[in-house]
SEGUGU-549230 format. One record per residue (C-alpha): residue number from 0; residue in one letter; x, y, z. Coordinates in steps of 0.5 Angstrom, whole numbers, plus 2048, in hexadecimal, padded with zeros to 3 digits. Layout:
N
NUM, a, X, Y, Z
...
***
This chain:
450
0, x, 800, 800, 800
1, x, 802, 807, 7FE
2, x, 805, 80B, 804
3, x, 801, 811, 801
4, x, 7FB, 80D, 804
5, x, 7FD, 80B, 80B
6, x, 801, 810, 80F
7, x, 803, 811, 816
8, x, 806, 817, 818
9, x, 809, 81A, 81E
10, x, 803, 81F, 820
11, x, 805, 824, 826
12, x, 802, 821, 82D
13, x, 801, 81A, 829
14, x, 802, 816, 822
15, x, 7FD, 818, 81D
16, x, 7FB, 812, 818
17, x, 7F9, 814, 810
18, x, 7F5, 811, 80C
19, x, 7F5, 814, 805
20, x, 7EF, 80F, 801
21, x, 7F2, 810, 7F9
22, x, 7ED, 812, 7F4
23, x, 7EB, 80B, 7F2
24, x, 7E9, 809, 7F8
25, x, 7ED, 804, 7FC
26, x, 7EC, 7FB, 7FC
27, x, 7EF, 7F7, 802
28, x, 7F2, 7F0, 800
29, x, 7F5, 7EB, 804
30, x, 7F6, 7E6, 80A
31, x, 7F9, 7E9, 811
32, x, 7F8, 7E7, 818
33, x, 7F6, 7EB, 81D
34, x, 7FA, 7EC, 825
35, x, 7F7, 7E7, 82A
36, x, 7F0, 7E7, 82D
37, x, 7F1, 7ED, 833
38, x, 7ED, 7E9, 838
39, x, 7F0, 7E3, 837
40, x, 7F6, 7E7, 838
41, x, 7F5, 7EA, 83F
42, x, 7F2, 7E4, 841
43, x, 7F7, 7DF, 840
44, x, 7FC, 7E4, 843
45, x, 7F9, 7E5, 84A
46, x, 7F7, 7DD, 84A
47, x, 7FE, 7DC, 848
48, x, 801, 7E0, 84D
49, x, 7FB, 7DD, 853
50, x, 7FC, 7D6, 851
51, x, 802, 7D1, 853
52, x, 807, 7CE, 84F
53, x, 808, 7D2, 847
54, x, 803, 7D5, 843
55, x, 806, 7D5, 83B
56, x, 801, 7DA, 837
57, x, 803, 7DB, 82F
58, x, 800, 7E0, 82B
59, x, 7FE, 7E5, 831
60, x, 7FC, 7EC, 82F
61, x, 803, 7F0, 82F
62, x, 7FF, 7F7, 830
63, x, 7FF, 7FB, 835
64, x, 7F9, 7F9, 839
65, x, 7FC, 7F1, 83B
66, x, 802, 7F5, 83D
67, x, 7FF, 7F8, 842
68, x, 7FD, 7F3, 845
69, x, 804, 7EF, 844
70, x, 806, 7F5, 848
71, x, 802, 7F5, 84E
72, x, 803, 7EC, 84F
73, x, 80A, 7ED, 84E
74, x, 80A, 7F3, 855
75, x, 806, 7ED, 858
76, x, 80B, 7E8, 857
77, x, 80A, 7E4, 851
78, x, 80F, 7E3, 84C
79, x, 80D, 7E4, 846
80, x, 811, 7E4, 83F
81, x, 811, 7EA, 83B
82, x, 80B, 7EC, 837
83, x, 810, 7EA, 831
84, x, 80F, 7E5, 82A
85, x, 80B, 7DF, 829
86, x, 80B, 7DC, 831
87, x, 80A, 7E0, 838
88, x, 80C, 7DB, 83E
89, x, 80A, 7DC, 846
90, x, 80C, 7DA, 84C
91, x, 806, 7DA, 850
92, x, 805, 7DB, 858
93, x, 7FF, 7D7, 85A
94, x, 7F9, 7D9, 85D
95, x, 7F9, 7DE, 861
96, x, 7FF, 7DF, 861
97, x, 801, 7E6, 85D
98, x, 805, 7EB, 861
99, x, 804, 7F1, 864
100, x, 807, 7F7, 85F
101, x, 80B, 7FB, 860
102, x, 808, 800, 85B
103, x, 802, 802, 858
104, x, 800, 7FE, 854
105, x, 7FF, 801, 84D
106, x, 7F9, 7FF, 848
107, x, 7FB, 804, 843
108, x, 7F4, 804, 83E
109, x, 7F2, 7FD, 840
110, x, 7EB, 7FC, 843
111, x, 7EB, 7F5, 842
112, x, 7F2, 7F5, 847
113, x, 7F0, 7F9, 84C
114, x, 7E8, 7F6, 84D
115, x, 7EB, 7F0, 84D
116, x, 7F2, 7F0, 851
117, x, 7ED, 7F3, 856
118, x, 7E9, 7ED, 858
119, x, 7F0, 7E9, 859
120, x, 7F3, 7EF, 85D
121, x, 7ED, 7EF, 862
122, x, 7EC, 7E8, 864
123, x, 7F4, 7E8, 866
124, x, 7F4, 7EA, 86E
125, x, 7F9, 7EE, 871
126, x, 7FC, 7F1, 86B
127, x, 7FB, 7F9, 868
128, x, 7FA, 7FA, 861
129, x, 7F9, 800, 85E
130, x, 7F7, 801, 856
131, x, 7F6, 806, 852
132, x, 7F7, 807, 84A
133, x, 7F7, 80D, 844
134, x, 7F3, 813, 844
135, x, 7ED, 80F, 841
136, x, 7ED, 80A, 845
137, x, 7ED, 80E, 84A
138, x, 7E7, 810, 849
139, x, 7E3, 80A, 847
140, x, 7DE, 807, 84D
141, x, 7E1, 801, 851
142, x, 7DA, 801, 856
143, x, 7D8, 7FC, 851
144, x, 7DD, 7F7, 854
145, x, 7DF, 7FA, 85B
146, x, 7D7, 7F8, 85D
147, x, 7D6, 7F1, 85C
148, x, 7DE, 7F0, 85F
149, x, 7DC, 7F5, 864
150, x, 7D5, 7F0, 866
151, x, 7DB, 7EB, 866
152, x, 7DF, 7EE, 86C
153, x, 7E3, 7F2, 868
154, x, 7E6, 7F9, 86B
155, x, 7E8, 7FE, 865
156, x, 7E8, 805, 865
157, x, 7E8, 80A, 85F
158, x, 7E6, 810, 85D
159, x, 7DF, 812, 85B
160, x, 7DC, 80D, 861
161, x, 7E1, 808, 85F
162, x, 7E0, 809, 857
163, x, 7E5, 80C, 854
164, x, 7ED, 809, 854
165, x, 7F2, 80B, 857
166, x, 7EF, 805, 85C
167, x, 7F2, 802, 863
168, x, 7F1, 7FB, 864
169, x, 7F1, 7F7, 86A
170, x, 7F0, 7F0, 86A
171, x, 7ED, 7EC, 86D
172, x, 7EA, 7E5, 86E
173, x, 7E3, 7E5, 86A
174, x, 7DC, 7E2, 86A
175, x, 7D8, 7DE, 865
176, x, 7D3, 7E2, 861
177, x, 7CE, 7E1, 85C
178, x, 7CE, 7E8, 858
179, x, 7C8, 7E9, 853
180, x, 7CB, 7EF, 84F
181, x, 7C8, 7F5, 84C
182, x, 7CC, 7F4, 845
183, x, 7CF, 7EF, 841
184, x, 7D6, 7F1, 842
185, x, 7DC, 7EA, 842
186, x, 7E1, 7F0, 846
187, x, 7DB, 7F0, 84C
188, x, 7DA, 7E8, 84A
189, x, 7E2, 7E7, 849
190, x, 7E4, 7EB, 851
191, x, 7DF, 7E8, 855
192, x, 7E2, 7E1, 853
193, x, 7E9, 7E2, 854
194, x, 7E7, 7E5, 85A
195, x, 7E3, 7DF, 85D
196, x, 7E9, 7DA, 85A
197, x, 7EC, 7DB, 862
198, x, 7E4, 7DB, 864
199, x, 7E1, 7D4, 868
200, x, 7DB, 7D3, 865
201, x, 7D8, 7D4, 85F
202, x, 7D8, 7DB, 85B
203, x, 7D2, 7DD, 856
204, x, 7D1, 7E2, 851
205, x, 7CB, 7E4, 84D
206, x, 7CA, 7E8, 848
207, x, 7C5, 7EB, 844
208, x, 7C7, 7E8, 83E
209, x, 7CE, 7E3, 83C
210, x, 7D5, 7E8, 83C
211, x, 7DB, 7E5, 838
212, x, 7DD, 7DE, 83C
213, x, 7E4, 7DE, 83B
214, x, 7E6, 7DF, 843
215, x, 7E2, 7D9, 844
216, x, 7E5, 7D4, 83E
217, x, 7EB, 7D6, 841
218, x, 7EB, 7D5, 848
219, x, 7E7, 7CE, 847
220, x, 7ED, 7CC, 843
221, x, 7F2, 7CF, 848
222, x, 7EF, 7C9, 84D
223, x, 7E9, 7CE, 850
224, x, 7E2, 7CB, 852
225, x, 7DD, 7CF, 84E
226, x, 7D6, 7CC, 84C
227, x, 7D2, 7D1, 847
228, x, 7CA, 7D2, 846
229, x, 7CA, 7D5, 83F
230, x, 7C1, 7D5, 83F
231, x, 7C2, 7DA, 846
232, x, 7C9, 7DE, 843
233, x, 7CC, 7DB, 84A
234, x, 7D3, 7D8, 84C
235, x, 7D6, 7D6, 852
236, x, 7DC, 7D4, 854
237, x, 7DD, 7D0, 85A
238, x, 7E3, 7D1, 85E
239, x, 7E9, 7D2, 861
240, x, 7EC, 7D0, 85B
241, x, 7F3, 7CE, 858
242, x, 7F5, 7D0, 852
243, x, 7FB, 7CC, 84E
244, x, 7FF, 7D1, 848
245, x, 7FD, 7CE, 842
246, x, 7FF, 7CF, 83A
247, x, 7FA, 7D4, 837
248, x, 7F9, 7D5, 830
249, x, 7F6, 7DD, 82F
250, x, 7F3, 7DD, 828
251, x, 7F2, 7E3, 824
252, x, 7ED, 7E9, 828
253, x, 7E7, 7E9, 824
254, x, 7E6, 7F1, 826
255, x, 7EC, 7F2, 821
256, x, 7EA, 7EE, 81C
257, x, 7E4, 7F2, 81C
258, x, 7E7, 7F8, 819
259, x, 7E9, 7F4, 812
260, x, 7E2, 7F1, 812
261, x, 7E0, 7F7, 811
262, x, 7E4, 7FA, 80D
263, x, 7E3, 7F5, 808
264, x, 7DC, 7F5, 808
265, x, 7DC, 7FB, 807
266, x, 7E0, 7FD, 802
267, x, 7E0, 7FC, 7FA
268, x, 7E3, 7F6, 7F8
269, x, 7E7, 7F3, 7FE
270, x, 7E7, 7EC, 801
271, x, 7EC, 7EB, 807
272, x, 7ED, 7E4, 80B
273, x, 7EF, 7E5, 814
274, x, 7F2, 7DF, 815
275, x, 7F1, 7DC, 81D
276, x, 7EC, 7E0, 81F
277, x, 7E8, 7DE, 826
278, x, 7E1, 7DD, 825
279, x, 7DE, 7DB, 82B
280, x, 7D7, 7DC, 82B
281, x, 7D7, 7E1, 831
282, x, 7DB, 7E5, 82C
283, x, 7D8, 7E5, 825
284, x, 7D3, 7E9, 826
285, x, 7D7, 7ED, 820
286, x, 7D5, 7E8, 81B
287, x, 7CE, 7E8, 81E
288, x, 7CD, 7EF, 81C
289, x, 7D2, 7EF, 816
290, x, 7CC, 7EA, 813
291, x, 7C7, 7ED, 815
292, x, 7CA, 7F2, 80F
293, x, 7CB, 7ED, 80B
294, x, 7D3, 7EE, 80C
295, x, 7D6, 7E7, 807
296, x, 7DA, 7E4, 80D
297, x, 7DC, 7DD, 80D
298, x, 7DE, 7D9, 812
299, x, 7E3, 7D4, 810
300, x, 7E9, 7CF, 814
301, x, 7E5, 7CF, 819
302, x, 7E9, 7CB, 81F
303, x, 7E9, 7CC, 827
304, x, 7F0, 7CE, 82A
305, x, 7F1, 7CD, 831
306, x, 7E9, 7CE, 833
307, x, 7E8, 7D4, 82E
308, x, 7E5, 7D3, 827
309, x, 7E8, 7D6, 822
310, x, 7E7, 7D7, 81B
311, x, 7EA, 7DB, 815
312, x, 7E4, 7E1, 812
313, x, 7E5, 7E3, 80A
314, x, 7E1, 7E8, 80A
315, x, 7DF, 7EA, 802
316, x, 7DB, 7F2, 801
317, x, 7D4, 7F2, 7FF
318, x, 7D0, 7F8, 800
319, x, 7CD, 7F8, 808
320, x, 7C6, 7FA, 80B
321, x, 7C4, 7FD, 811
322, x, 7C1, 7F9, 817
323, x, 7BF, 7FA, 81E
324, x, 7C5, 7F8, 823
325, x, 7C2, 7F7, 82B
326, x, 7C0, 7F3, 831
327, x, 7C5, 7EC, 832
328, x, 7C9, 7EE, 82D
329, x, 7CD, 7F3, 830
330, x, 7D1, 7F1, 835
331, x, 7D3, 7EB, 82F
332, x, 7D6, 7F2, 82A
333, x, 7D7, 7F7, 830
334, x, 7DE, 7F9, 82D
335, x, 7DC, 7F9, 826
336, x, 7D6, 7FE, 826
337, x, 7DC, 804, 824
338, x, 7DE, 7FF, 81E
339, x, 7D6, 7FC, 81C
340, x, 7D4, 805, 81C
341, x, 7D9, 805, 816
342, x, 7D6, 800, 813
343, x, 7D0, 802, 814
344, x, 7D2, 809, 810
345, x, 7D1, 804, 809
346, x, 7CB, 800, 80A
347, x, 7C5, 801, 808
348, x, 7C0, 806, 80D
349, x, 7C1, 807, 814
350, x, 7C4, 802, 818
351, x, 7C2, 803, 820
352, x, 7C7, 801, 827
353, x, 7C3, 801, 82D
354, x, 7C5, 7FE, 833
355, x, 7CC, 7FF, 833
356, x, 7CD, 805, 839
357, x, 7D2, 801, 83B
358, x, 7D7, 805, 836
359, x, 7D7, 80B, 839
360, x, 7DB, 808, 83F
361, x, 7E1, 805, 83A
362, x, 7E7, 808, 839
363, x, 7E3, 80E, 836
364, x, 7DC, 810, 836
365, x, 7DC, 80B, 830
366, x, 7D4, 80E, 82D
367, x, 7D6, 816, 82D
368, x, 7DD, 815, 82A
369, x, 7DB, 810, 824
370, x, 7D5, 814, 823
371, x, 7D9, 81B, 823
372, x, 7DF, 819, 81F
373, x, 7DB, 815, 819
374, x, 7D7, 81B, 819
375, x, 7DD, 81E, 818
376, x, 7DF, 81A, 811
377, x, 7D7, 81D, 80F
378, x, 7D4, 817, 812
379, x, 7CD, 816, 815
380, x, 7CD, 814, 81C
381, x, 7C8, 815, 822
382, x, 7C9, 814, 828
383, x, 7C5, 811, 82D
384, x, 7C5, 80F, 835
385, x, 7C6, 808, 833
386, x, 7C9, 808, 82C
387, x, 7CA, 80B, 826
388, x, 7C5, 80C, 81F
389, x, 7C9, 80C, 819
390, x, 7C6, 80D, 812
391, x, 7CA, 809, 80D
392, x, 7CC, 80B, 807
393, x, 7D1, 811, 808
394, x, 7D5, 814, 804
395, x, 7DC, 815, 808
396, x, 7E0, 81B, 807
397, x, 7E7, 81B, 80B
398, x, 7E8, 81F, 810
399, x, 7EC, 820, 818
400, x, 7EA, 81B, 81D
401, x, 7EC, 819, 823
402, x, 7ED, 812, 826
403, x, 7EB, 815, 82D
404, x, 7F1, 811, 82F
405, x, 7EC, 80A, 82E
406, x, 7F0, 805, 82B
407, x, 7E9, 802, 828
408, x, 7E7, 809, 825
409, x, 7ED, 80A, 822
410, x, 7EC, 804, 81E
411, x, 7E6, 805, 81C
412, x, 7E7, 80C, 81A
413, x, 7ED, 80A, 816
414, x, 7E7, 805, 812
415, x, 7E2, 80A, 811
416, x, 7E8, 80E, 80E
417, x, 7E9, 808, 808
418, x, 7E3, 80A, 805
419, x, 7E4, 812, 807
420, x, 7E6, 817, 800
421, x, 7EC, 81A, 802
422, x, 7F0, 81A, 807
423, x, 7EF, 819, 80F
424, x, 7F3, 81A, 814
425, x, 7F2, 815, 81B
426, x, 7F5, 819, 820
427, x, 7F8, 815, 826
428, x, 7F7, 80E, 822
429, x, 7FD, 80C, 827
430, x, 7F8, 809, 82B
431, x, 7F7, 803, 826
432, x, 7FD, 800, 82A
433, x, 7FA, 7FF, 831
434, x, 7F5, 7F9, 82D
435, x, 7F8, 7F8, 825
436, x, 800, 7FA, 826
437, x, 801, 7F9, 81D
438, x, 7FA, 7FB, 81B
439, x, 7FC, 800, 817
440, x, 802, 7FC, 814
441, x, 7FB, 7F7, 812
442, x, 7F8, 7FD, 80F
443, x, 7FE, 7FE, 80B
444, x, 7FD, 7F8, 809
445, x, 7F7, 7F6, 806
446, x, 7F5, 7FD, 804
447, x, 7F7, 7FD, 7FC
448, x, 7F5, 804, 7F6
449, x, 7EF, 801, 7F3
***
């Protein structure tokens, strides 16, 4: 690919990323991989560093989020190789046996590791913690964990009535509790089973509806006791539990794929095949939506690696229509509404996002960024309480845009761009790195001068 089409400068505070679409219009062609699943990730580390004896991990995420995380186990204790090339190995402490830090332990932009790590934190009695993380992370609620693990015995104090990072942690020993949450959210899921891993008796959690299930796939192959009630969206972990390392194989995230399915579905002429991808049924709600647009995406060398079923997708254009996306599917697509709001921009009608209000508390406000920096391009984007409206149809011009410092928004506007006029300029793009490190050495790639 032309290097007058895809650019990155030195942009004062931040790099700027450039993408200049030709006056013929642009195709993507070919095969590539995508970095590995970024919830996998974290947790083959944490359950590496807790577990006894050594945890190899091969095609772990090398971005900035599962870094973090490597980060904070290793202040705890754990020996964990660097985060470098085809294989990760751990040497891990045992149950109960993270150390007291001598610093502050430092989530960087991570959610997923500071309201997981919590759990585990504050069912260690007698040792302090206390965590932080960036300016964003810093500002997203952490009550949402802190009140089941608080009804567990937990003492944990924080700003904003124990919400808000930096947090103070005091372990203790905790109880049981059957926690019947307000959302589906596996990060809730995920921390109130970590937490009950050092807890007699049985912990459960319900939830609305089923959340990402890779903590429970994990621990039951790291030797916990988890039985799971798929009709009541329930799992219970019985413990205390021990924990043996393992060898964990970490597909592709289907959460990066999902911008070169996209991309392709909507651009003349394209056909690319991502090779490796996770496709466990908790998290396809990608390519539920995708159908609903009648996207033409195959599944193909389908195969289970080391309890995840994982499949490689072609993904040919054809032209899109607009659908409603909503209730039960959200939480399966969560991460994907940025990237599935640009497809929607080249269907046909209005496509409606409801029930995703959970977006606003991610590493930005994901309604109001993606809105206001697609209108930016000249798109038709409505905001609403929940979700967006999107009318399809557009025609894109480029413009300046911001990332607002979110790796999924950077992307997906960096594939809104391919079908813009002109060029656009993506202020702090760098911020791809924390979950897709070469993205725009892929973008590079598979775009090709029509």
């Amino acid at each position: 690919m032309s290097a007058a089409i895809v650019c990155l400068t030195e942009a004062l505070p931040h790099s700027a990323l450039t993408i200049t679409v030709p006056p013929g219009g642009l195709t993507l062609q070919g095969r590539i991989q995508v970095p590995g699943d970024k919830s996998i990730s974290h947790r083959a580390l944490m359950l590496g560093a807790i577990a006894a004896g050594e945890t190899r991990i091969k095609g772990l995420l090398l971005g900035e989020d599962p870094r973090s995380t490597a980060r904070c186990f290793r202040a705890m204790g754990a020996q964990i190789s660097d985060l470098e090339g085809e294989w990760v190995s751990i040497q891990g402490l045992g149950i109960g046996h993270l150390q007291e830090p001598a610093e502050v332990l430092d989530a960087g932009n991570s959610g997923t590791t500071l309201r997981l790590m919590l759990g585990l934190l504050a069912s260690h009695p007698d040792r302090f913690f206390t965590v932080t993380g960036d300016d964003s992370l810093r500002s997203r609620p952490m009550s949402r964990v802190v009140t089941p693990l608080t009804q567990m015995g937990a003492q944990i104090w924080g700003r904003k009535e124990n919400s808000l990072a930096p947090l103070a942690v005091k372990g203790q020993r905790l109880q049981p509790i059957r926690y019947v949450s307000p959302i589906a959210s596996a990060q809730v899921k995920s921390c109130i089973l970590l937490a009950g891993l050092m807890v007699a008796g049985q912990t459960t959690v319900v939830e609305p509806s089923l959340s990402r299930d890779h903590s429970e796939r994990m621990l039951s192959a790291f030797g916990a006791d988890l039985s799971r009630d798929p009709e009541r969206s329930s799992v219970t972990l019985n413990g205390p539990a021990q924990l043996i390392g393992q060898t964990v194989i970490v597909p592709g995230d289907i959460s990066s794929a999902a911008f070169w399915l996209v991309a392709a579905a909507i651009t003349p002429g394209s056909e690319l095949v991502i090779e490796n991808v996770g496709v466990n049924p908790t998290r396809t709600g990608i390519l539920e939506a995708l159908a609903q647009m009648d996207a033409d995406i195959t599944l193909e060398n389908q195969r289970v690696v080391t309890g995840e079923p994982v499949a490689d997708l072609r993904v040919r254009y054809r032209p899109l229509k607009s659908c409603t996306l909503a209730g039960d599917l959200i939480p399966r697509l969560i991460d994907e509404v940025p990237i599935l709001a640009v497809a929607a921009l080249f269907a046909q009608g209005k496509t409606t996002i409801r029930d995703a209000a959970e977006l606003r508390v991610k590493e930005s406000d994901r309604l109001v960024v993606i809105a206001s920096e697609l209108q930016k391009l000249g798109a038709t984007v409505v905001e609403q309480p929940d979700g967006l409206e999107i009318e399809g149809g557009a025609s894109l011009q480029g413009n300046a845009v911001d990332s607002c410092t979110d790796h999924r928004i950077a992307m997906s506007l960096a594939i809104a761009a391919l079908r813009a006029r002109g060029s656009t300029v993506i202020f702090r793009a760098e911020a791809a790195a924390v979950s897709y490190p070469d993205f725009i050495k892929t973008l590079t790639k598979v775009c090709h001068p029509t």
